[in-house]
N, C-alpha and C positions, 0 to 999 in steps of 0.2 A: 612533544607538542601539547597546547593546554589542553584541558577537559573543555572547555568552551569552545576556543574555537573549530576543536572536530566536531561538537554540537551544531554548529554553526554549518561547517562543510557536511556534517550528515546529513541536515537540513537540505541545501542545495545539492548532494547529489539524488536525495528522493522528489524534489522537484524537478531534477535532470532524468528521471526514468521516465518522464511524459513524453519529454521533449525523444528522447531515446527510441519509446516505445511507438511514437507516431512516424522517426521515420522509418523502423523494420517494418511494421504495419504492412506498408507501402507496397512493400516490396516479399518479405515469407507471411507464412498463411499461419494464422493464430495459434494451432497446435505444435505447429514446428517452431513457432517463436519462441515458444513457452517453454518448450520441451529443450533448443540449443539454451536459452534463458537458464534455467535450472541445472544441465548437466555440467555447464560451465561455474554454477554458484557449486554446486555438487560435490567438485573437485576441488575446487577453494575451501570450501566447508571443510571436510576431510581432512586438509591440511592444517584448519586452523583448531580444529577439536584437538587433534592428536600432540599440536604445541601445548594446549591448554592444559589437558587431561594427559597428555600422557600416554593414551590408547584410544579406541573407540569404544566407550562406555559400555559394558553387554545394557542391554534391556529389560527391564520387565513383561511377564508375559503380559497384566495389567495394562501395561502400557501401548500393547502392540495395535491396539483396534484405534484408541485415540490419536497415534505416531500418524495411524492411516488417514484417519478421517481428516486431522491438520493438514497433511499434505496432499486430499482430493480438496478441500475448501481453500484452502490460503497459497495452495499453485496449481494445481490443477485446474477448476472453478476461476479463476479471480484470472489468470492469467488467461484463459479461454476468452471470459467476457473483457480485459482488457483490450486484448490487440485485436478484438474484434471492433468495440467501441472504437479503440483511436482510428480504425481504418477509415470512421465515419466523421468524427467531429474533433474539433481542436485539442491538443493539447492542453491549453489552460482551461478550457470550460470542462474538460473534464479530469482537470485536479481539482478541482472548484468542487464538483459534485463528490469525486471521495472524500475529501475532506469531512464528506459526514460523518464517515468512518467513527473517528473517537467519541462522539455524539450520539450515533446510535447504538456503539460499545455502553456507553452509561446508561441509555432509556432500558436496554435489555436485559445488564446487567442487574437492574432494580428489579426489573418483572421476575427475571429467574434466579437471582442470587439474592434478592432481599435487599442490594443495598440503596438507602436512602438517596431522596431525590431532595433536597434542598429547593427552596423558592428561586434563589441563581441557578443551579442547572435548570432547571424546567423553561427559565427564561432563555439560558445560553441554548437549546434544544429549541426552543420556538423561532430565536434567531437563526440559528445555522439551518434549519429544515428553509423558512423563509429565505435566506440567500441565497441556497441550495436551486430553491424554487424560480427566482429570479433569474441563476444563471441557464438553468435548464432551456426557461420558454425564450430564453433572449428579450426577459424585460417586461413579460405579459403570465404572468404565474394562472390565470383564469385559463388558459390556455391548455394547461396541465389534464383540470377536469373535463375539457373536451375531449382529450384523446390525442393533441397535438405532440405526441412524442416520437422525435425518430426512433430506428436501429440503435444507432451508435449511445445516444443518452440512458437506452433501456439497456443495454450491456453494460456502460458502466456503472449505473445500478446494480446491477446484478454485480458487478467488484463490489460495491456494499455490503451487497446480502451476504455475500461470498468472506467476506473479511470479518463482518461482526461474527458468523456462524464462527470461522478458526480463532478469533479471537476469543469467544467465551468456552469452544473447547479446550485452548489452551490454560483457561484459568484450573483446569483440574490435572494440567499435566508439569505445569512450571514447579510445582510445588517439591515436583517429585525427582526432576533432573533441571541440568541449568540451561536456560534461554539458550545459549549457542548448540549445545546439544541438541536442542528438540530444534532448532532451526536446522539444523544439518541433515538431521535422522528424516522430516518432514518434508526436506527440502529433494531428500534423495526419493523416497516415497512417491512423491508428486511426479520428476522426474521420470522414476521406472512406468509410473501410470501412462503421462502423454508418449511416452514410448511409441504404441499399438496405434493412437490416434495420429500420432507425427506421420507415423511410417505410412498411411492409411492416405495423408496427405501429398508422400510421396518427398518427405524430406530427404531421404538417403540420395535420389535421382538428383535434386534439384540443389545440394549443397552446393559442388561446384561454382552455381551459377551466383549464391548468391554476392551482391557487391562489397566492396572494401567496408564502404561505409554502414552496409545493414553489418556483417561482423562486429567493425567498430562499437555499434552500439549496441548490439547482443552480449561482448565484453564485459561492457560500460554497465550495461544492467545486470548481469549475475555478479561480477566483481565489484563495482562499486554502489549498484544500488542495492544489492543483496548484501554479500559478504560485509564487506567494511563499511557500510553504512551501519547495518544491525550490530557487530562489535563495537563499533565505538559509540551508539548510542546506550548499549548495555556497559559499559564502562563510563559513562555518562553517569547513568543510574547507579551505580555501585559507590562512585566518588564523592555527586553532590546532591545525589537523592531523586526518587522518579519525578517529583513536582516541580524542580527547578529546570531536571532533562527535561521534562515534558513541554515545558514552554516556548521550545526550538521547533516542535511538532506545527506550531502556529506559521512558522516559515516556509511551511513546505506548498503549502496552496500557491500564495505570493512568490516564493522564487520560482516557480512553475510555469506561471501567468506572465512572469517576469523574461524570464529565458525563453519561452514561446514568442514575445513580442519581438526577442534581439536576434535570437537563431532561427524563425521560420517567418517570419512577418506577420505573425497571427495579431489583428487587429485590438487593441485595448477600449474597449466599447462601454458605452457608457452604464450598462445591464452587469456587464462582467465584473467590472469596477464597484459597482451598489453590493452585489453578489457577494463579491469578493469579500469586502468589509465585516458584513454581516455574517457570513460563516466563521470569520477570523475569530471578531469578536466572540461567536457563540460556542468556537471552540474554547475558549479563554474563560469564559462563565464555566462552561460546561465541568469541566475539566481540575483546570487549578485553584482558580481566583478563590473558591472558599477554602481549601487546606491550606492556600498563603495568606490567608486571614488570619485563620484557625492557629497556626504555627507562631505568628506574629516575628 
């Protein structure tokens, strides 16, 4: 299959983990979602490390506190405040709002890694925080500084806070083992954590009960949004280089927004649509547009 068009399908299936994620929501309770989420990616992972490598990698001892901390912020964390957010508000408006994700990877990156902010990122950062802003209040961003913010928009915030923190710890652990490994190692990590909290929720009782379709997409999200999403966007990267992969990262809001309008009848609103735009583009600034300058 090409590099592109799993580019393309990795795109639309992390756009499908909204749509996925909204309707478990519904139906199991944030810790148990997170936690069947994961031990399903968990077992996948395992399988696909060991085609990779060969074995499962021993570890550094170095590496064992940071293994940890990825897998309490980028599943543990992130996955908490997701399926708590979706239980509240749409699917698209809040892909819309992680979307800030790659955006506030760069502003934090410069704070604590030193590296440059360019006149185009600082713009693509003003854009994306502003459509960010737009889709939160439904259109009225003044709204914001009063205090008018639900549940659901402050939890997937909190997926933000929760993704940039495993994102710039990962900058100190990639270097040292490869992307699939530490997504596996991280992924199991997180997994053993919501353990205590699932069971606390009462997931072992209430598995039975839950439906085809919450399964269906608990599958969907540790297999395809997890596993084979993250492999083929790092064979992306390996093939035609992270700036050209990275450019399908732009899709992922939009097919979201997209899939949410056809699969659940979530509304295309005239706020979400401004929104929408203006984060795309600010991820685009942000992000590539000056190393696909630079590059010529």
């Amino acid at each position: 299959m090409s590099t592109y068009i799993k580019l393309v399908l990795t795109a639309i299936f992390w756009g499908g983990t909204f749509i996925a994620g909204r309707m478990v929501s519904q139906e199991v309770l944030p810790f148990s979602a997170a936690f069947l989420r994961f031990t399903i990616a968990s077992a996948f992972l395992i399988v696909v490390v060991w085609k990779v490598e060969g074995r499962l990698p021993a570890i550094e001892r170095s590496l064992i506190v940071p293994l940890l901390l990825l897998g309490f912020t980028g599943v543990f964390a992130y996955n908490f405040f997701f399926f708590n957010g979706l239980h509240s508000i749409d699917a698209g408006r809040a892909a819309l709002i992680i979307a800030l994700n790659p955006v506030m990877i760069s502003l934090f990156s410069a704070i604590f890694f030193k590296e440059s902010l360019t006149p185009i990122k600082v713009t693509g950062i003003l854009l994306s925080v502003f459509g960010a802003m737009t889709v939160i209040s439904r259109g009225n961003p003044l709204l914001i500084f009063q205090g008018h913010l639900g549940w659901g928009e402050l939890n997937i915030l909190g997926c933000v806070i929760s993704w940039v923190s495993f994102s710039l710890i990962g900058k100190t652990v990639l270097g040292k083992i490869s992307p699939v490994v530490s997504i596996c190692y991280s992924s199991i990590a997180g997994a053993v954590a919501l353990m205590l909290p699932a069971g606390m929720e009462g997931v072992w009782r209430r598995i039975p009960d839950y439906s085809f379709k919450s399964w269906a997409a608990l599958v969907y999200l540790g297999f395809f949004g997890t596993v084979l999403g993250f492999v083929w966007y790092y064979e992306g990267i390996q093939k035609i280089g992270p700036t050209k992969a990275g450019l399908f990262i732009n899709v992922v809001p939009l097919s979201a927004v997209l899939l949410a309008f056809f699969m659940l009848d979530e509304p295309l609103t005239r706020s979400l649509l401004i929104g929408a735009m203006l984060v795309v583009s600010g991820i685009y600034l942000t992000n590539w547009a000056p190393y696909s300058r630079g590059r010529g």
